[in-house]
N, C-alpha and C positions, 0 to 999 in steps of 0.2 A: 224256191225253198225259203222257209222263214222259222224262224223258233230262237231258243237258247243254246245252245254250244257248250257242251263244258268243256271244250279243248282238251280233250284229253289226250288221244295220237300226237298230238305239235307238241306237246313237253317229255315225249322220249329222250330225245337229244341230252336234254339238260339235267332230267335225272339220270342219266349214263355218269353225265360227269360227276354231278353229285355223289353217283357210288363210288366214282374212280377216286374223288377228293377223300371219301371216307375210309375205303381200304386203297390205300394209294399206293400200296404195291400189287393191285390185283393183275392181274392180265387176261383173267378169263370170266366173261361175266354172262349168266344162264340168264334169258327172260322167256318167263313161262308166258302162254298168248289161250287164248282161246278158240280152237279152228270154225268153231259154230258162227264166230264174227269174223267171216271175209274179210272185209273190207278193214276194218279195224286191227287187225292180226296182219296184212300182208303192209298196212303203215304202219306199224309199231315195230314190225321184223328190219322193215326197209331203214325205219329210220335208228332203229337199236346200230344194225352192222356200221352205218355212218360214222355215227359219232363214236361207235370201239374203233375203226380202222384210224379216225382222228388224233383218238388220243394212243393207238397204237396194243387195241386189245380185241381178244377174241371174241366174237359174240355166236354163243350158242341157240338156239330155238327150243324151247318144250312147250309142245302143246298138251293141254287140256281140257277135256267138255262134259268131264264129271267129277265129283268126290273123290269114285275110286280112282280118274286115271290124276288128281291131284295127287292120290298117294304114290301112285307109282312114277310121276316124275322128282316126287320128293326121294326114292327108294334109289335112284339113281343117281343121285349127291354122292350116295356110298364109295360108287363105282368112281365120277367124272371131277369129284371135289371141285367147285367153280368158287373163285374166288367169293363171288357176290350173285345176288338174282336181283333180278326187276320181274315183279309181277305186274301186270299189262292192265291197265283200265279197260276192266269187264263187268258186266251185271253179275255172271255168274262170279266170278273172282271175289267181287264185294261181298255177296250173301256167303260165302268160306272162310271171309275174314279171319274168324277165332280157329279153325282147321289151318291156315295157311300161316299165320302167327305162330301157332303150335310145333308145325312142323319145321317152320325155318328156325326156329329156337333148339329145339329137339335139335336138328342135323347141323348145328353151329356156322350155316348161311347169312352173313347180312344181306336183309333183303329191303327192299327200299319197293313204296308202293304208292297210288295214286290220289291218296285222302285217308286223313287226319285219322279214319275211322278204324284203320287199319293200328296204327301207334295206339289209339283208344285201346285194343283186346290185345295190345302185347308186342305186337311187329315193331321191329327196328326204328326204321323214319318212314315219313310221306313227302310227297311234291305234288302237289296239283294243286287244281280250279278250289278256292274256299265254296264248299258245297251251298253252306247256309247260302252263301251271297246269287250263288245260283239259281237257288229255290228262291230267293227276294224276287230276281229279276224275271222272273219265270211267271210270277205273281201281276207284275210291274203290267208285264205282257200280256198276260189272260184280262187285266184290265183295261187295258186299251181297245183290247178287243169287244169285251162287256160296251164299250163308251162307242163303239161303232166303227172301229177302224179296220179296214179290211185288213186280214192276215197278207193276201199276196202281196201286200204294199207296204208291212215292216220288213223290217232287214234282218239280218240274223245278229241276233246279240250274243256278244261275247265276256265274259268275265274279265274284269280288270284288277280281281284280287288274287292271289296265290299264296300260300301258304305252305311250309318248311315245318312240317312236326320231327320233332327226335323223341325218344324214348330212351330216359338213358338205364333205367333198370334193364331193359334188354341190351343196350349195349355194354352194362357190367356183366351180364351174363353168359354175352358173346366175347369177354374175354377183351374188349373195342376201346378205343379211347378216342371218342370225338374229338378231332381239333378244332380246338378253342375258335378261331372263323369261322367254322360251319355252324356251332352253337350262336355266334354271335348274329348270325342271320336269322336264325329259326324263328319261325311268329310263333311255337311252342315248347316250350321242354316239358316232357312228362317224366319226373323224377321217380 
């Protein structure tokens, strides 16, 4: 195996906590998955229950593999009010961005998501891999390869930047009051 990694399944854990620091009286927190990624979906699930059973909270499952059943696991807030969501680093999740923004705003959900791009059209906060630095090193790689290096013989690279966006117009609007240490982390605030 050789390529770029954005880590995305290994930083579940720590955006749990991050939502649990944000609504820090939640106890129940939704993450939608995508069933179409196996693999990605049964590490995100595994490792979502971990860190809720750590810090002593519930962790729910909703999957989704299209538009519509986006809308009907958002239709379902009504019913199960979850303190908070984590939406799961997905291709299809990212290209819904501004539908999943919308609708966690709409059903008064903090939801916390996996790149910056998401706080860009409105969502809450983000936690993940800095994409751009991604796509550098992705570049970094295709060139080496250009220069003659066999692929079987790089390693797998990983990102050593991460990045904490907030948006606090959606947190005014969810009613939210960031504490002041989680702002003072953020490599963004979107005011």
């Amino acid at each position: 195996m050789t390529g770029v990694s954005n880590f995305v399944a290994a930083l579940v854990g720590k955006q749990i906590e991050l939502l649990h620091e944000t609504v820090s009286n939640s106890a129940v927190i939704s993450v939608l998955v995508n069933p179409t990624s196996p693999n990605l979906t049964q590490s995100t699930a595994r490792d979502a229950q971990v860190a809720g059973r750590s810090l002593g909270m519930q962790i729910k499952i909703l999957n989704a593999s299209t538009k519509d059943q986006i809308d009907t696991a958002f239709a379902s807030f009504a019913r199960e009010r979850p303190d908070a969501l984590l939406i799961a680093g997905d291709a299809l999740f990212f290209s819904r961005r501004l539908q999943l923004a919308t609708l966690a705003t709409r059903h008064g959900v903090p939801t916390l998501y996996n790149a910056r791009e998401f706080p860009a059209a409105g969502g809450l906060m983000s936690y993940g891999a800095d994409l751009v630095e991604a796509y550098r090193l992705t570049g970094v790689y295709a060139g080496k390869i250009l220069k003659g290096a066999k692929p079987a013989e790089l390693p797998v690279v990983q990102p050593a930047k991460f990045e904490l966006v907030i948006n606090l117009t959606t947190a005014k609007a969810l009613g939210l009051t960031i504490p002041p240490t989680l702002l003072a982390r953020a490599t963004e605030v979107i005011d």
